[in-house]
N, C-alpha and C positions, 0 to 999 in steps of 0.2 A: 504494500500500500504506500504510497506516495505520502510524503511529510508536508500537509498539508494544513492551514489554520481551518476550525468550523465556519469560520466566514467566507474563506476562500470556496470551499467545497460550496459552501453552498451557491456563491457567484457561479461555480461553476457547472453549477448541477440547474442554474435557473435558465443560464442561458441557452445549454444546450437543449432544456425540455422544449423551452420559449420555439427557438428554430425548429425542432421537430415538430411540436403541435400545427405549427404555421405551413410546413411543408406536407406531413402530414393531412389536413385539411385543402391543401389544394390538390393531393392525387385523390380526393373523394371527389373532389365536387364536380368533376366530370363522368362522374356515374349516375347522376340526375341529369346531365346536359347533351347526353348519347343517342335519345328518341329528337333532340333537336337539331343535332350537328345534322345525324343521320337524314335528316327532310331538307336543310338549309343547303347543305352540302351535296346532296344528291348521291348519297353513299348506302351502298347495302349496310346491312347494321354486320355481317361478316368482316368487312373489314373496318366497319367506326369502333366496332370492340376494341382494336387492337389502341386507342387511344387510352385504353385503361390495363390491357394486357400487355402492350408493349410498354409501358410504363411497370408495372411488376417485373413484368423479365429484365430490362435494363439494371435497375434495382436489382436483381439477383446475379446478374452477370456483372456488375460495378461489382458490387459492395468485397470481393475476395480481395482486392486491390484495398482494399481499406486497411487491412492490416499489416501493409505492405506499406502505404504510405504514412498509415499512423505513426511506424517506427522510423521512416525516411526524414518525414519533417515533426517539429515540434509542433502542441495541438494546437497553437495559437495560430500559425501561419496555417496549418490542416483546416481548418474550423473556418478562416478568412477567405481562405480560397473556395471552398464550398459554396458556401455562401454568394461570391460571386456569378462562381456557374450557376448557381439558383437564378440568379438575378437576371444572366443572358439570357437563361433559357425563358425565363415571365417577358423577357421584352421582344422577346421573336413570337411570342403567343398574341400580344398586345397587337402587333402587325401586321400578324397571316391575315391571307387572301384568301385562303384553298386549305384544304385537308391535312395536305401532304407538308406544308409548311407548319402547317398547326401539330401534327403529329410530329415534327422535326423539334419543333419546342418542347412537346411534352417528353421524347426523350432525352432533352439537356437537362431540365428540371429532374429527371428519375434520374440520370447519372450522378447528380449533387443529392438528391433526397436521399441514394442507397448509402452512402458517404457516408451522410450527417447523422442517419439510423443507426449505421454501424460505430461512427465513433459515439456519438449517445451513448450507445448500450456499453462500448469497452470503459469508455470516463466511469460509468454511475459503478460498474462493478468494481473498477480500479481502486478509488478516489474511495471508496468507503468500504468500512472492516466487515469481515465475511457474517457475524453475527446481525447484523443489520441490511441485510442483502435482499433477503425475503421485503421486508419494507420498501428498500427505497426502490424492486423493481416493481411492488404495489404500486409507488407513486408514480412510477414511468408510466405504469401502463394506465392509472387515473386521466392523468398528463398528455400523455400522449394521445387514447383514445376520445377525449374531446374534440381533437381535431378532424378526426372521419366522422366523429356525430354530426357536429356542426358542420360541415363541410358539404353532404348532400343538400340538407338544408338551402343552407346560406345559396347553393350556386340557383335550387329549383325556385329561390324567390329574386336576387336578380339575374336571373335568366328571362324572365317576363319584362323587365325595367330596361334595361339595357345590350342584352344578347350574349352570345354565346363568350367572346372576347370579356366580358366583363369578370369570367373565373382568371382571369388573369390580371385583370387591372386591380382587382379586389386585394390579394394579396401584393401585389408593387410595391406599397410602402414600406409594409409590416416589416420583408426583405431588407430596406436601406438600413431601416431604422435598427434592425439586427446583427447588422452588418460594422453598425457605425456603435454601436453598445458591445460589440464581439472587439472592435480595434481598440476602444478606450479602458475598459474593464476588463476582457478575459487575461488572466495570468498565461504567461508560459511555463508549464512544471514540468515538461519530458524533453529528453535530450535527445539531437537527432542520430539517427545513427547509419552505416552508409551498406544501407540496401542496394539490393538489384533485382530488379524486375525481369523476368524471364521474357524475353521477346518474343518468342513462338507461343507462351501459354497465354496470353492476352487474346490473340487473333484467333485461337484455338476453340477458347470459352466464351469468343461473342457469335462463332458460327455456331459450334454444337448445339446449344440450346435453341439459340433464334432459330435455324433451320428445322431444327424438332417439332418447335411449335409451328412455327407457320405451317408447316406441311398439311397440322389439322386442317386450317382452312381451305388452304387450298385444295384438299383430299376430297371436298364438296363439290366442286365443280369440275376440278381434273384428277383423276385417280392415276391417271399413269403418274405424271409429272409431282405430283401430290405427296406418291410414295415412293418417288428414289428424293427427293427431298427429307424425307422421314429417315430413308436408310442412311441417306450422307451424313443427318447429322446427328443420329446416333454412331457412326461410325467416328464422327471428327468427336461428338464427348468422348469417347473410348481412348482414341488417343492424348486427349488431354488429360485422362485420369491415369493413363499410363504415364505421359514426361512428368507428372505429378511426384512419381513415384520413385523419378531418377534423379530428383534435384534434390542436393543440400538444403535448399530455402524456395519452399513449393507455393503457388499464389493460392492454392488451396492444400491446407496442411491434413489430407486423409487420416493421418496417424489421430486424431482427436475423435475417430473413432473406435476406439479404444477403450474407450471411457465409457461402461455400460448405462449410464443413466442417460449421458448426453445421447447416446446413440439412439435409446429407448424413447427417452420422453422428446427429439428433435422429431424423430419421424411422427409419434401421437398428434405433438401442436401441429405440424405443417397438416397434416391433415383437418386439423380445426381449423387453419387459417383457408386450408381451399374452401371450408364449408361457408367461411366465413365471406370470402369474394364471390365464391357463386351465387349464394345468395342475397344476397348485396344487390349483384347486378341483376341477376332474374326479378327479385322482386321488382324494381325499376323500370325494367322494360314491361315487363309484365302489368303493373298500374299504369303503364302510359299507353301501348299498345292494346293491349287485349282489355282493359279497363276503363281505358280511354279518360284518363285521368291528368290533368294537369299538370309542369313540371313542380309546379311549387308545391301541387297536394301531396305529391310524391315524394319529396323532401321532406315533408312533415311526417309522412308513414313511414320513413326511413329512422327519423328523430329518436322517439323513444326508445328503439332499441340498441343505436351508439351510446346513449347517455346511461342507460340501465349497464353495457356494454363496460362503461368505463369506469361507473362509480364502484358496482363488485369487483373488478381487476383491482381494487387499490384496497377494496376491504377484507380480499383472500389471500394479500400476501401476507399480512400480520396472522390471519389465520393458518399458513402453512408454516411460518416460524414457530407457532406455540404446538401444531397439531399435523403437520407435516400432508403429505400427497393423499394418501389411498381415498378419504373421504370426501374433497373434493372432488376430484378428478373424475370421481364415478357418481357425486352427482351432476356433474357439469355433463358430460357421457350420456347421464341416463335421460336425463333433462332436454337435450338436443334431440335423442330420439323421438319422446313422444311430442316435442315440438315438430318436426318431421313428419309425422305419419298424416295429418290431415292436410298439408301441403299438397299429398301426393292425388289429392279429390278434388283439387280448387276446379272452378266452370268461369264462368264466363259473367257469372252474377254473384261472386263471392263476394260479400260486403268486407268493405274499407278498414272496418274495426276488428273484424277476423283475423286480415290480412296483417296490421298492426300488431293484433294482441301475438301473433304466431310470430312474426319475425323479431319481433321485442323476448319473445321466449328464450329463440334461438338463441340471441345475443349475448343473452342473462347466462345463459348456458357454459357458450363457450368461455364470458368473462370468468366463470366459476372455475375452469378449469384450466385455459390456457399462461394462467401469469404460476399459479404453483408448477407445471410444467418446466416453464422457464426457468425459475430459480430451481428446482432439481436438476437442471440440465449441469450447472455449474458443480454440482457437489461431488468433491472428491478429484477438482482438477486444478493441478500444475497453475501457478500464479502464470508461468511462460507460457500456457497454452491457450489461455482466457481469450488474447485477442484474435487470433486463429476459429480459434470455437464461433465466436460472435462471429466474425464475418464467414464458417461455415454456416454457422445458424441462421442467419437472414438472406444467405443463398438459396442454402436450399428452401427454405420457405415461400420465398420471393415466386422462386421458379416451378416451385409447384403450385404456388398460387397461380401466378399464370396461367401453364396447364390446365387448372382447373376451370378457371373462365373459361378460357378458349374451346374446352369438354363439353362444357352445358352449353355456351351458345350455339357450338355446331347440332348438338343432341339436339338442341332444342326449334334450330330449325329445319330438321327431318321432315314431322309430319306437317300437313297441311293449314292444321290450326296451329293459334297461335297459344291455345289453352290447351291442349295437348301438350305442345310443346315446352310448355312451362311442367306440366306431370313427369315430363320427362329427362329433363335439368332438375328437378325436386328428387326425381328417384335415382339418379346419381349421386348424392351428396349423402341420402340413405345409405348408399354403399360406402360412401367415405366415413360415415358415422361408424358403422359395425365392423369395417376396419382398425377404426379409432378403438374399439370397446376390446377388441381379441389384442390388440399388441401390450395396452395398458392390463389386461390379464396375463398377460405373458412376463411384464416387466416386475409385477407382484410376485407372481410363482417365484421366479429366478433369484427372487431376494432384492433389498434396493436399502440405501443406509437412513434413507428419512423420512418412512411411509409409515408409522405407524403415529 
């Protein structure tokens, strides 16, 4: 732990939440503004997803590079420079003409947001003693999910005032003013030290994945080209998990899995986190399309289940300190399921407050389970491996989040209806759920140091 004053820590712990919630909040609020782009823009909604999916996978193909540059430069120059790329990428959004310009910004913003995510999480673990850990990733996750609460919100009501461009001018300040509060205040407490970046594993880990994914979509309309797309870039991750393997200093350090909890409860949450972006987006499209629902009413039905979402994230980590995993996790598990199960019936006349009260469930759910998750991830790991772990950990998450959208949107425009389709992106995540329920039985069986 770094020798630090409780003032400092806490300057440091304000600022980096401050940036996260802000960034945070703007990769939601274009999951209310996607049935708009999709009309204004003249875009199939197959490819306006990828404004919210190519924003996750970037984020998960950055963020390995975090801990590479965490250690290159000290956090103060790390944190400034973020920052500004945030900053480029909101004023190429502020500008765009077209789609494909828009989607150009929202992947600059996701290269600075996987960043900022990644160093967040390494600071709060670093910066404070392992007894107090369970708390302050409570707070993170209070902290943090505010910002996807508010954020659908905020964009479905000026999206009616001002248009699509306004999810970007909205956040512009917040950015300077972060930026200008990060140069005058944040300390520098890490020494830099003289890394090297692997020049083939960068270029490696932006094809494998992005060709992975895209091939879903593309698999829609052309199946040949669709699927040697798919096999390339499972082929080019192969190789990148292989030079992985042969380096001194890996961009992702595989060895951290090794660590039976982190390996255990990384895979459980990514699966709560896919459950959590598909349904996000489904519900969305689904109140504005097949319910033909407002962008703003839509934001509002999204509301209560971020904020339920993020007040239990911060009241279960003091819970998991005094009382550890098992009984969370299986009711957050259990809770998710029978939220789920009337999902899989909705029509075409499912009232507003149904809809609400089921996805506010979900939320409550995953809140219950995915921050004790997190802090088990850490236990029983190497102070040198911590930052490594985090930026494995918000990789693979990132990137099965992704996945997961891009799964339900294509699933979900199979059949003909658009309510159908929705039963059918709902009964995917069923399957991610019971997933989620046998690994978390398997990680009990096998014993774990702070489940009981």
């Amino acid at each position: 732990m770094y020798q630090l004053t409780p003032r400092q820590r806490t300057i440091i712990a304000a600022i980096m939440l401050v940036a996260s919630f802000i960034s945070l909040m703007s990769q939601t609020m274009v999951v209310t503004a996607l049935p708009v782009i999709e009309a204004q823009l003249h875009q199939p909604l197959a490819v306006v997803q990828w404004l919210t999916t190519g924003y996750t996978l970037v984020i998960g193909i950055i963020t390995p590079l975090s801990a590479n540059l965490y250690e290159k430069y000290n956090n103060r120059q790390f944190f400034l420079a973020i920052i500004a790329l945030f900053l480029g990428g909101t004023i190429v959004g502020c500008l765009a003409t077209n789609f494909w310009t828009l989607l150009g910004a929202r992947l600059i913003q996701a290269a600075a947001g996987g960043l900022l995510v990644s160093l967040q999480m390494t600071t709060l673990v670093t910066i404070f003693p392992p007894e107090k850990r369970g708390t302050i990733m409570g707070l993170s996750s209070l902290v943090v999910s505010f910002g996807p609460a508010i954020g659908p919100t905020l964009a479905g009501v000026i999206l009616n005032l001002w248009g699509w461009r306004s999810i970007f001018w909205v956040v512009l300040p917040f950015m300077v003013i972060i930026w200008l509060v990060g140069f005058f205040a944040l300390p520098a407490y890490t020494t830099p030290q003289a890394v090297k970046i692997d020049a083939w594993s960068v270029p490696l880990l932006l094809i494998g994945p992005g060709l992975t994914l895209a091939s879903f979509t593309v698999l829609t309309t052309q199946v040949l080209i669709g699927s040697l797309m798919l096999i390339a870039g499972l082929v080019v991750s192969l190789l990148f998990y292989r030079r992985q393997q042969t380096l001194s200093r890996p961009l992702l350090d595989f060895h951290v899995f090794n660590y039976r909890p982190f390996t255990m409860t990384l895979a459980i949450a990514s699966l709560l986190f896919m459950i959590l972006l598909s349904t996000e987006q489904m519900v969305s499209v689904f109140a504005q399309n097949s319910l033909h629902q407002s962008s703003a009413l839509t934001g509002l039905i999204l509301l209560p289940g971020a904020v339920v979402n993020a007040l239990v994230g911060a009241v279960v980590g003091r819970l998991y300190d005094r009382h550890g995993i098992k009984a969370l996790v299986w009711t957050g598990l259990g809770l998710c399921l029978i939220t789920t199960i009337p999902t899989l019936c909705f029509t075409a006349h499912t009232p507003l407050w149904w809809l609400t009260v089921l996805y506010a469930g979900r939320m409550m759910a995953i809140g219950i389970a995915f921050s004790p998750l997190m802090s088990e991830s850490y236990l029983g790991m190497a102070a040198k491996d911590i930052s490594q772990a985090t930026a494995m950990n918000n990789a693979l998450r990132q990137m099965t989040g992704a996945l997961a959208v891009t799964l339900v949107v294509v699933v979900s425009s199979l059949p003909a209806s658009s309510v159908t389709g929705m039963r059918w992106a709902m009964a995917v995540t069923f399957v991610f759920n019971l997933l989620a329920i046998g690994l978390f039985a398997q990680y009990l069986k096998g014993g774990h140091p702070h489940g009981e």
